[in-house]
Backbone as a ProteinNet text record, in pm:
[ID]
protein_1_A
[PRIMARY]
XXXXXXXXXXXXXXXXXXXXXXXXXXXXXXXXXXXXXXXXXXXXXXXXXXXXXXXXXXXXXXXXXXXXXXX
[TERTIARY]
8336.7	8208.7	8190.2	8082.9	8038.7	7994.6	7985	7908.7	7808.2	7665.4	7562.3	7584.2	7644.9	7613.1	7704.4	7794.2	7867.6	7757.6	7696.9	7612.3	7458	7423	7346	7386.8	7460.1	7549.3	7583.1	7611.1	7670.6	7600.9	7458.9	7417.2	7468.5	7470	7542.6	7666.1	7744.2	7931.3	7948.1	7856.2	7922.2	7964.9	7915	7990.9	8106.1	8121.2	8277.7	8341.4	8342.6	8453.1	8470.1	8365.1	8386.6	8461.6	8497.8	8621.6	8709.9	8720.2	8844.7	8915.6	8830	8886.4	8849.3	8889.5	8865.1	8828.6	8904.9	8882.3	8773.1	8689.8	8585.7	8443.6	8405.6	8266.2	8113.6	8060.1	7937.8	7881.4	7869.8	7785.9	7875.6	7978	8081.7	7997.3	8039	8003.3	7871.2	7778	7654.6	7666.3	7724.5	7731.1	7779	7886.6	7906.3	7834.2	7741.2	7618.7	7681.2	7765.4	7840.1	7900.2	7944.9	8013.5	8195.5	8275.7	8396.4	8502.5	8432.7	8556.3	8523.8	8428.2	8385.3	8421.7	8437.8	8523.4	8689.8	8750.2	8876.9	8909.6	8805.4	8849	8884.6	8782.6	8768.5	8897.3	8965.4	9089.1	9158	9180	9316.3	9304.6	9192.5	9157.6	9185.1	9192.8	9168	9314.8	9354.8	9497.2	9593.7	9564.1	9680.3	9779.2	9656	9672.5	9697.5	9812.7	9779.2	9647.3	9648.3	9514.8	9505.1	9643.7	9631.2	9638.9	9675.1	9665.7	9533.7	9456.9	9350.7	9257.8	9287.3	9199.2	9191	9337.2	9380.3	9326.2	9310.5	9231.7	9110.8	9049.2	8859.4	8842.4	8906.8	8941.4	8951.5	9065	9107.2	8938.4	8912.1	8803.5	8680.5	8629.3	8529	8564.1	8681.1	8702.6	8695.9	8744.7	8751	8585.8	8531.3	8397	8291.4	8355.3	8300.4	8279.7	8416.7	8436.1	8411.8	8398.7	8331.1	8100.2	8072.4	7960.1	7957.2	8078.1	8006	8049	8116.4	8134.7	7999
6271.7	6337.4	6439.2	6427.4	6522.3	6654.4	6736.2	6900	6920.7	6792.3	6814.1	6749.5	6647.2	6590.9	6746.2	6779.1	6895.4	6978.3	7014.9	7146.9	7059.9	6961.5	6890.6	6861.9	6864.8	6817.4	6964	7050.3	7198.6	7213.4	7255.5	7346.3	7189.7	7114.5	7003.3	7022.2	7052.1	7029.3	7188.5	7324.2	7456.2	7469.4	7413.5	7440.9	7378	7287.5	7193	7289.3	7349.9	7443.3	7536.9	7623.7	7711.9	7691.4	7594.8	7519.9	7498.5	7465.7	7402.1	7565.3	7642.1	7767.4	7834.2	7899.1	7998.8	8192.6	8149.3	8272.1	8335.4	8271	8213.4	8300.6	8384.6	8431.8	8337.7	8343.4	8266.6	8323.7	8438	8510.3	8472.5	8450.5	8403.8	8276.1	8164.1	8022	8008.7	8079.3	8080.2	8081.4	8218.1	8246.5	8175.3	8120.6	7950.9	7856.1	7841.9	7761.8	7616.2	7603.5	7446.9	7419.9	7547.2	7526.1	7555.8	7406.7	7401	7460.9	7523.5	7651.8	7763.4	7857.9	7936.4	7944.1	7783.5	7775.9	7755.3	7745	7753.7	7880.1	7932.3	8096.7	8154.9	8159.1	8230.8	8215.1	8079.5	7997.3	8098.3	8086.4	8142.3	8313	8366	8500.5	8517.4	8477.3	8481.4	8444	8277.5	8250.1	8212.6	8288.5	8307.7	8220.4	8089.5	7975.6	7980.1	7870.1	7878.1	7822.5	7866.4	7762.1	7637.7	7508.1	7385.1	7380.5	7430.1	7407	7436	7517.7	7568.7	7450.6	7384.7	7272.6	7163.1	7124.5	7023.8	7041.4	7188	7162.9	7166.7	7168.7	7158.1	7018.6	6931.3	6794.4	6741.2	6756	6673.1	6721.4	6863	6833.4	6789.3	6773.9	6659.3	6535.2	6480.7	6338.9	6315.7	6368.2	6357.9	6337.2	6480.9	6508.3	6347.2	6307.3	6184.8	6055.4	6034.8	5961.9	5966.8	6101.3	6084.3	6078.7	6050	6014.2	5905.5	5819.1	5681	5611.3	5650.7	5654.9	5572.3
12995	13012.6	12902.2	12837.8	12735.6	12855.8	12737.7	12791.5	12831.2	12757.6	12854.4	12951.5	12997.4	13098.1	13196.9	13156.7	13337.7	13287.7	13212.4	13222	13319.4	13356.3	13380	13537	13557	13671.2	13731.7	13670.6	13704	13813.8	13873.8	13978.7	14116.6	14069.5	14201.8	14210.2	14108.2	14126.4	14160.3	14149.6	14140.2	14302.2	14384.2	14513.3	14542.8	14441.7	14454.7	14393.8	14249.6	14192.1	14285.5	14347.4	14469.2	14589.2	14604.2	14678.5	14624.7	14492.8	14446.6	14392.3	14342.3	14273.3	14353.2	14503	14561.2	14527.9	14364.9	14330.5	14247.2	14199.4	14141.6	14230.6	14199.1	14254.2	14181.6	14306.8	14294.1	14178.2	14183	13991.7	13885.3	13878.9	13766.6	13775.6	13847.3	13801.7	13798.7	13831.2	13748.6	13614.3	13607.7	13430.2	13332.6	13390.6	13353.4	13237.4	13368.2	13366.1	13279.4	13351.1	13323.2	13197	13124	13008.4	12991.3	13027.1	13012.8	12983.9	12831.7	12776.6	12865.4	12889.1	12967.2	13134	13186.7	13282.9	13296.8	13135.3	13146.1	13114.2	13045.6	12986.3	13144.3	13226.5	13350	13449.1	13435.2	13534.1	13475.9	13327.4	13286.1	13303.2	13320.9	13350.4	13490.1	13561.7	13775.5	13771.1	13776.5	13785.4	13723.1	13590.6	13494.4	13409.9	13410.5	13359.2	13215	13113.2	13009.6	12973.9	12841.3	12783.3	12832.2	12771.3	12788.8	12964.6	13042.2	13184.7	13247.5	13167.7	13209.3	13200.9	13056.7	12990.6	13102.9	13115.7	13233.1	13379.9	13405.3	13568.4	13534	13427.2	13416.2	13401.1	13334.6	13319.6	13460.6	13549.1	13630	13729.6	13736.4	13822.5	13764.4	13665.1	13590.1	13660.5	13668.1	13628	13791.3	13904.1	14056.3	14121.5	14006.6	14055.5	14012.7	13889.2	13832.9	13926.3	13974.8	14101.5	14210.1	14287.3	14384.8	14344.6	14309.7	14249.4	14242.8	14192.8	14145.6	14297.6	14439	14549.5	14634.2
[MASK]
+++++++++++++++++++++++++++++++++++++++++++++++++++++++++++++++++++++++

């Protein structure tokens, strides 16, 4: 998935990250506004993720969120 499509997709998937990242305030993932680095910056800021791990849980939840869609 390219960037426009999660920034396109963002206001449908932001209540899934709000589940998946409990730590995550609703005004943060606004600010977002569905941009990847900005949501790994924030992981590794809250739960102290490296970079590449950070990369890897924005990935794995793209790719889950992808699938349950085509569902």
């Amino acid at each position: 998935m390219n960037t426009d499509q999660l920034q396109g997709k963002w206001r449908q998937w932001k209540g899934a990250a709000k589940a998946h990242w409990g730590k995550l305030t609703d005004d943060e993932l606004t600010q977002i506004e569905g941009n990847a680095d900005k949501l790994a910056g924030l992981l590794q800021e809250r739960y102290g993720y490296e970079k590449e791990r950070a990369r890897d849980e924005v990935s794995r939840f793209l790719r889950q969120n992808e699938v349950q869609e085509e569902v």
